[in-house]
Residue, then its C-alpha position, 0 to 999 in steps of 0.5 A: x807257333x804260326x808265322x804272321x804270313x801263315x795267319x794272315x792266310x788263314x784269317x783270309x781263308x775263314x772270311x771266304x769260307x763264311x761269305x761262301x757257304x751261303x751263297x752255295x746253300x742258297x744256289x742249290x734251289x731245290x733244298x733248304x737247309x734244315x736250321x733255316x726257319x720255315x723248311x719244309x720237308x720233303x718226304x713223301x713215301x712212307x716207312x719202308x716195314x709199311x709197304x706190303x713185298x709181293x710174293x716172289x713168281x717163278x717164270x718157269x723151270x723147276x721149282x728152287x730147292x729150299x736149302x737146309x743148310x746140310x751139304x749132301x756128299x757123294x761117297x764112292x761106290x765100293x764095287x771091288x775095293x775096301x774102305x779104310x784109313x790110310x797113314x804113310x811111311x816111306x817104305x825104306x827107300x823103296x818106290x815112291x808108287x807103292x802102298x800096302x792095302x792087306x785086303x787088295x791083292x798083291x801086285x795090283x795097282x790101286x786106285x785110291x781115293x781120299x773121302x775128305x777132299x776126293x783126290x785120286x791118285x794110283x799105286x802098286x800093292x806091295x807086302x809091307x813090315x808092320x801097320x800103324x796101330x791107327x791105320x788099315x792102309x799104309x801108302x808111301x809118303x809121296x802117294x800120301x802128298x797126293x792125296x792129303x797133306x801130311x800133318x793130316x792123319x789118318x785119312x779115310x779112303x777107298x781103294x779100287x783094284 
């Protein structure tokens, strides 16, 4: 329930507001307001679809390439190395720098490269025990961090010696 001060404020403020509105409306000289009898309106352009748009000029450079919406990746060159998929394992406490990749020589430090993101990362070929059945490459879990998270796997990639 409002107090008789709280109404008499309001009552006040009502009368204020209906005695200034239209003398704001009717200061603004340039519009009228739109239930006034006799406005006028003031458009003058016309629908905006009407208007012809020019045909776009290239001031000079070569031509822009038409995008089609597919994406051109760059694989990496297979010069001395192999393709394949990778998992990890961490080798039973051995050096957080080894991997075992069967068709790289042993010994070799490689350069592995991840084809999904294109991280890089290096390790030594060492003979491991056994290979995941989904897998080509077996890198140790540290190597792997470096070049893919370790919820994703297998990863393809390509070793370089």
């Amino acid at each position: 329930m409002l107090s008789v001060h709280e109404r008499r404020r309001i009552a006040v403020l009502l009368v204020v507001t209906i005695l200034a509105l239209p003398v704001v409306l009717l200061s603004r000289g340039d519009a009228t307001p739109d239930d006034a009898p006799g406005a006028a309106s003031t458009t003058t352009a016309g629908d905006p679809s009407d208007a012809e748009v020019p045909a776009p000029v290239i001031l000079g450079g070569p031509a822009p390439v038409v995008q089609d919406g597919s994406a051109q990746v760059a694989y990496p060159s297979l010069e001395s190395g192999v393709q394949g998929s990778a998992s990890f394992s961490s080798f039973k406490g051995g050096p957080p720098n080894v991997c075992w990749v069967p068709a790289a020589p042993y010994g070799q430090t490689l350069s592995l490269t991840n084809l999904n993101n294109g991280r890089t990362t290096n390790c030594v070929n060492v003979l491991g025990e056994t290979m995941p059945a989904n897998a080509t490459m077996l890198l140790h879990t540290k190597v792997y961090e470096a070049l893919s998270d370790l919820s994703e796997v297998p990863i393809p990639i390509v070793a370089n010696w």
